[in-house]
N, C-alpha and C positions, 0 to 999 in steps of 0.2 A: 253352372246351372243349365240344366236340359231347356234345348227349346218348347217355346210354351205347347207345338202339339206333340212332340214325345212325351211331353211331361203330360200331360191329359190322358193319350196312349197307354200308359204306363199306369194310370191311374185306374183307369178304365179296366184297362186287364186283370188290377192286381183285384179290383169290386167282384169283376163275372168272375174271377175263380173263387173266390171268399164265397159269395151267393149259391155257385155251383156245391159247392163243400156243403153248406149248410142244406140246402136242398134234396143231394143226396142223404145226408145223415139222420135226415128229415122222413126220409124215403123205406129208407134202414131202419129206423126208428117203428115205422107203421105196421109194416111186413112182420116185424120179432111181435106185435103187437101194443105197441105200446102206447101212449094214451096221451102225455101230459108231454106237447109237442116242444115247449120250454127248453125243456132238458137236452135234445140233441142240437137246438138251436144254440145253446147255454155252450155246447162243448167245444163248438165253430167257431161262434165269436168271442173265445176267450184265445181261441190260438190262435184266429185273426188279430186280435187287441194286440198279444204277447211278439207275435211274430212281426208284426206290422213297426211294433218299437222297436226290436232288435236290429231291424233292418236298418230303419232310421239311424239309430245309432252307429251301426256298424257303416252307413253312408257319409253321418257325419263326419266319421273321422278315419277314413281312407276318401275321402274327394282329392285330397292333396297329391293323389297317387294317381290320378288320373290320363296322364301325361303318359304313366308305365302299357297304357293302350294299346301304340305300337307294337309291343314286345308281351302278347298275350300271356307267356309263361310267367313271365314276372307280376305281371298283375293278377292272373288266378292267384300264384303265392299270397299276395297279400290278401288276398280273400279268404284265403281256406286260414289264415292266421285266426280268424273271429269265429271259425264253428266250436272252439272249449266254448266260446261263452252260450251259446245255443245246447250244450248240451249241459252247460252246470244250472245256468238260469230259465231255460226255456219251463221244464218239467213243475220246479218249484212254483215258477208264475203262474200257469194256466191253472193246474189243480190247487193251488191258492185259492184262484178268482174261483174254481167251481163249487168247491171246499162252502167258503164263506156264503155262497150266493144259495147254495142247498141246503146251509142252516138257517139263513134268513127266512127259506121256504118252509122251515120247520121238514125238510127232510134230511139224509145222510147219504152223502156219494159214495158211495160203493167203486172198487175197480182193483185191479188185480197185484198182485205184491209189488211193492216197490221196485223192487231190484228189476222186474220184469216192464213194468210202466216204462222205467231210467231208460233201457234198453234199444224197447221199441219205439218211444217218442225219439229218444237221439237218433235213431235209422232212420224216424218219416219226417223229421225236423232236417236230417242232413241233405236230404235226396230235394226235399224243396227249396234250400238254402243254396244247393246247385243249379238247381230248376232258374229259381229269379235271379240267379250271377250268370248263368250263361242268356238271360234277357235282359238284365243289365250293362253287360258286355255289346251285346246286341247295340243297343240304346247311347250307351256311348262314342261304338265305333261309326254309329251313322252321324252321332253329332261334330265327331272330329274329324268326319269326312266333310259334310257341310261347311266348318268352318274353314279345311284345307281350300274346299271352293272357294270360299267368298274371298280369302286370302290371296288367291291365282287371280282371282277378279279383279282386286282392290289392286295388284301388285299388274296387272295388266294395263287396266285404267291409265294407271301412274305413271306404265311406260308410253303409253298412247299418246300423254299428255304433254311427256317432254320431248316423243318426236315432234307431236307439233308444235311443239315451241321450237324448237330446232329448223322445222323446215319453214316456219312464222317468220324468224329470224334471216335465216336463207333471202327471202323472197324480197324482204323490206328493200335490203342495200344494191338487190339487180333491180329492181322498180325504177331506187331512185337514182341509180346510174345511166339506165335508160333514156328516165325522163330529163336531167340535165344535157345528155344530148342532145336532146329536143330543143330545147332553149338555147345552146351552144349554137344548132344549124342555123334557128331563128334569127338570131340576134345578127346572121352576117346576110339578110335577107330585107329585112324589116324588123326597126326597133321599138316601131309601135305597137305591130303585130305579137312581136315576143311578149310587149312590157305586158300585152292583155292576154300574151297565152299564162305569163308566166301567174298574174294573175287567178288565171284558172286552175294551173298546175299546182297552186297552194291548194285551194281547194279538194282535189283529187288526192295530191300526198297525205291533206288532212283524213279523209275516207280510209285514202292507204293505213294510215296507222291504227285507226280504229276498226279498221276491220280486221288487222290483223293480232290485236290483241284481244281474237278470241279466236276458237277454233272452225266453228262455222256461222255463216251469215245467211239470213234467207237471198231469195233469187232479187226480190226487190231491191235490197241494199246493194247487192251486189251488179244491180241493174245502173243504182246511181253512179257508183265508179266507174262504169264501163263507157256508158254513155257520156262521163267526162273525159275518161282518158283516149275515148274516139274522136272527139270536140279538137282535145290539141293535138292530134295527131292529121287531124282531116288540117288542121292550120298548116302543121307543117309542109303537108303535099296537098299544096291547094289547086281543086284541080283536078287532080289523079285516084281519087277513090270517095264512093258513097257509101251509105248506111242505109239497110234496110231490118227494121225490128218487127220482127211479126212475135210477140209474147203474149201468152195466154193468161187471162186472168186469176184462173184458177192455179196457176203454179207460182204465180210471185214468194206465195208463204214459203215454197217447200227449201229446204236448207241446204246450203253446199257446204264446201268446205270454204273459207275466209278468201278472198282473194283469187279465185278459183275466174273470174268471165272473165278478166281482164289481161291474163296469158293468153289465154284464147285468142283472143285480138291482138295482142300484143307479135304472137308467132305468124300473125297473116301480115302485118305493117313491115315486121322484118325479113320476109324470108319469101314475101311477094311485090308488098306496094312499093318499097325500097329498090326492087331489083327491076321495075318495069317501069316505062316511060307514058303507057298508056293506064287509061283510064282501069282499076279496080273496084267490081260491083263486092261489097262485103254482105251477105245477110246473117243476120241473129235472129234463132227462134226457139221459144222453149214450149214445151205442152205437156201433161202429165196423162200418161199411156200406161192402162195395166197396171199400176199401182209404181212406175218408177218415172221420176222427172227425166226427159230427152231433153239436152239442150245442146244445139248444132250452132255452131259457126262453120262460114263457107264464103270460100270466094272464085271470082271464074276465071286465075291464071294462077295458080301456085302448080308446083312440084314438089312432091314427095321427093324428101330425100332418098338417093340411091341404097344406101344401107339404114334407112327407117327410125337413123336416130333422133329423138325430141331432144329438143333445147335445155336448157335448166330449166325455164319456166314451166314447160311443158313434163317436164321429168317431176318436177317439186311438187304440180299437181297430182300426179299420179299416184304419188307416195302417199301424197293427204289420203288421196281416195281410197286407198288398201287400209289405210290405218284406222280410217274412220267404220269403214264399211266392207273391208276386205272384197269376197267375189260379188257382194251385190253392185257395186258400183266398178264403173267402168271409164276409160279413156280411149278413142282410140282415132286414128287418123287415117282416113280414106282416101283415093283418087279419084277424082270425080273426070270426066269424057266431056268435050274434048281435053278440055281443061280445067285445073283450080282442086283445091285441097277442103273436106271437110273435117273438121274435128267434132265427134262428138261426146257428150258426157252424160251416162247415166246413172244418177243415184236413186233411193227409195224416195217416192212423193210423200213426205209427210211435214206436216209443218212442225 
């Protein structure tokens, strides 16, 4: 079945040339002088009627063949298979209907020898029956081209879906190998401090898993994980690094990808606050700029690594980020003066 505006189109088209036909013959009609405007109206819409079936018919039973589209030659064949019937039944029908319908008038159709009618009607019958198969052709190769799309779409989607399940999957088991560390260091530190971090860290794993069993989370939700898994992390290096959240109201809605702040964080506790004895200032801020969410984490002693490679977490994000949003969204990590590293991320603001 055509889609519903080709089928409209097509509908449309086949009215204005029928209208057109009888207008002119209408027109033809007036000029020879003729009077009784019925009659050349009479002669249109019987070969509108006549031809409009055959068509029909001959649709109904080549649609199966539809598929032969690809391979144009083989589907004109089976087209031109149906023009005997257009030349055995076309002629009989119309002058049938005009036959009958100009006795009912109490007149008599007149027109020219048979053999000659047969002739010419099979020449203006053929050349129009090529006319609506090369716009029928038309009409289907636009629709098997749409569904080819929506096919590439559905089949894209699908893969989108299982890289993110894949890189979903990926993230959970470095999270919570991570965070047992955490717990591990605790526990030879202070066992009350662990038993309340570790407390927390249920909490956080619980977020972990529901965040990551979808593909994206707004910046809010992804605000409460962050802001827990900084909590037991500030436990562990007590002391040695603060928080600072500057977040915009207006971008809480907008959407990341699942698990997406808490790399962020996670690459400045490993790869700074871990390697320095003094104090680490952290900030986190998001804002929504020009239609794309910025959101920057930053701290004032990291180093870039020498050959600029990101971690898994930081790599796993990046992947979401293409998958999701290919060149709209962004990752990227900067050198801040005198010291300290930013990361930041941008995707489209929208909730």
């Amino acid at each position: 079945m055509l889609p519903n505006r080709s089928t409209i189109a097509a509908l449309l088209a086949w009215l204005l040339f029928w209208l057109l036909m009888v207008l002119v013959a209408v027109e033809d009609f007036r000029r020879d002088g003729g009077q009784a405007i019925w009659q050349p109206v009479l002669w249109e819409t019987s070969s509108a009627l006549v031809a409009t079936s055959l068509l029909l018919v001959q649709r109904r039973f080549t649609r199966r063949h539809d598929a032969l589209i690809a391979t144009p030659w083989r589907w004109a064949l089976v087209q031109a298979r149906w023009l005997p019937l257009y030349w055995i039944a076309f002629v009989p029908l119309v002058f049938g209907i005009r036959h009958a319908v100009y006795a009912l008038a109490g007149a008599s159709y007149d027109h020219e020898p048979w053999g000659e009618v047969f002739v010419y009607e099979a020449l203006k019958i053929t050349v129009f029956v090529c006319l609506f198969t090369a716009i029928g052709f038309g009409l289907l190769s636009y629709r098997q081209l749409l569904g080819e799309r929506v096919r590439a779409q559905q089949a894209q989607a699908l893969l989108r879906e299982a890289q993110l399940e894949r890189l979903a999957r990926q993230m959970q088991p470095h999270f919570l190998f991570n965070a047992l560390n955490t717990i591990s260091s605790l526990m030879h530190q202070d066992v009350a401090r662990a038993d309340a971090t570790l407390v927390q860290l249920a909490e956080v794993l619980r977020a972990t898993l529901a965040l990551g069993a979808r593909p994206q989370a707004s910046l809010a939700d992804e605000l409460r994980l962050a802001r827990g898994y900084a909590a037991v992390m500030a436990e562990r290096f007590e002391g040695r690094v603060t928080l600072d959240w500057d977040i915009a109201d207006e971008a809480l809605g907008a959407a990341l990808p699942a698990v997406s702040v808490q790399p962020l964080l996670e690459n400045v506790f490993k790869h700074t606050v871990e390697r320095r004895r003094g104090l680490t200032r952290i900030a986190v801020s998001a804002a929504c700029r020009d239609g794309l969410l910025v959101l920057r984490v930053e701290d004032d002693g990291g180093q870039l690594d020498a050959q600029g490679r990101p971690g898994i977490g930081l790599a796993n994000l990046r992947a979401r980020l293409e998958v999701l949003h290919g060149n709209r969204a962004a990752l990227e990590l900067s050198q801040l003066e005198p010291a300290g590293v930013r990361a930041e991320v941008r995707v489209p603001c929208a909730s």
